[in-house]
C-alpha positions, 0 to 999 in steps of 0.5 A: 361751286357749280350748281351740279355739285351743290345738287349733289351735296344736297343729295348726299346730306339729305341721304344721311339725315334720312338713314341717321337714327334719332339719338337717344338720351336715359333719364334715370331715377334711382332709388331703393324700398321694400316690397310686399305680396299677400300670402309672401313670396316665394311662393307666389300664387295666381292672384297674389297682389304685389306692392312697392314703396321706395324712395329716389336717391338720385333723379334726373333734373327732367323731373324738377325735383330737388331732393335737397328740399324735397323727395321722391317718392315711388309706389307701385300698385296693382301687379296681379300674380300669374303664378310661379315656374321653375326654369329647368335649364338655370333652376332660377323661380321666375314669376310673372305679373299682369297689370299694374301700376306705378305712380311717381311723386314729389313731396316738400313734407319728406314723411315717408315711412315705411312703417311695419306690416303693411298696409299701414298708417303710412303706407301707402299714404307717406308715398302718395300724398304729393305732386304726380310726376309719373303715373305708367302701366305696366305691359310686363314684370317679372321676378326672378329668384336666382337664388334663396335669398336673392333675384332681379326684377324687371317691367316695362311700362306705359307712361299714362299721367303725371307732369313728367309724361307731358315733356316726354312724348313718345318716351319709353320707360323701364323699371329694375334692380335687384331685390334681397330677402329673408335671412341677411337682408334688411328687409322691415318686418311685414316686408318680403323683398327689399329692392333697389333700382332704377326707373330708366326713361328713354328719350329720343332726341331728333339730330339736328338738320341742316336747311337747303339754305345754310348749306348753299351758304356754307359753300358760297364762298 
């Protein structure tokens, strides 16, 4: 093979190396829980604190847990209400928080215990008293009542602490599902919402590359 060729070779791979996105890997932890705002929700007033306790079902083995012999546990602090709106197109109640933040934990003692009214003897503390594998801030959370009894919810967040956040850089995460209350759904006395969800990390993984000096000897022959 001529030495213009493999120039033009070497041109073309490196041409789509440079246009190729990174590809991207989810890890997904799933899970379900229950969930409380002071005063209830609806309605939410500006000010009102809302706060999560769930436990995983499912957990992506990035994380190292075994939920055979041990469990994850997520609780949710901090989210500040902005207030509530009507949309008028879909009659949907949507609710806006600013703040807050999760933390994601692993615990061989598997006590979680949502208990009745919270805050309690065991909550938050049956959630929290483990190893930290994730702590995010969120940037946005929103709940939004598509009907009386039922909605979604969705946040982003920031992943700032935990074991998790040191072998996932420049990773972006999601938290959402879908919450039920009042008559027909299970939700534990003292609890507004019961929810299940996912907690969605978004990993970008490099393509792999090949060197000037592999593909000169991919050719040589």
């Amino acid at each position: 093979m001529t030495k213009t060729l493999l120039k033009v070779l070497a041109a073309l791979v490196a041409g789509a190396l440079a246009a190729s996105p990174a590809l991207a890997q989810t890890a997904i932890v799933d899970y379900v829980g229950y969930g409380w705002e002071s005063g209830g929700v609806p309605p939410s007033n500006v000010g009102d604190a809302l706060q999560i306790a769930a436990v995983a079902d499912v957990i992506d083995p990035m994380f190292g847990v075994n939920l055979a012999s041990e469990e994850a546990t997520i609780f949710i602090y901090g989210l500040t209400s902005a207030g509530e709106f009507t949309d008028v197109n879909t009659g949907w109640t949507i609710i806006s928080y600013n703040g807050g933040t999760l933390e994601l934990y692993s615990d061989p003692a598997r006590n979680r215990d949502w208990g009745t009214f919270p805050p309690n003897g065991s909550v938050p503390s049956t959630f929290t008293d483990g190893t930290l594998l994730f702590r995010g801030a969120f940037t946005s959370f929103t709940l939004i009542f598509t009907g009386p009894g039922a909605g979604t919810y969705e946040g982003n967040l920031d992943g700032v602490g935990g074991s998790a956040v040191q072998l996932c850089s420049g990773c972006a995460y999601t938290f959402g599902g879908a919450f039920t209350r009042g008559t027909g759904a299970q939700v534990l006395e003292g609890y507004d919402l019961q929810i299940d969800g996912t907690l969605e990390v978004n990993r970008a993984v490099p393509r792999e590359t090949t060197g000037w000096g592999a593909l000169k000897a991919l050719y040589r022959n």
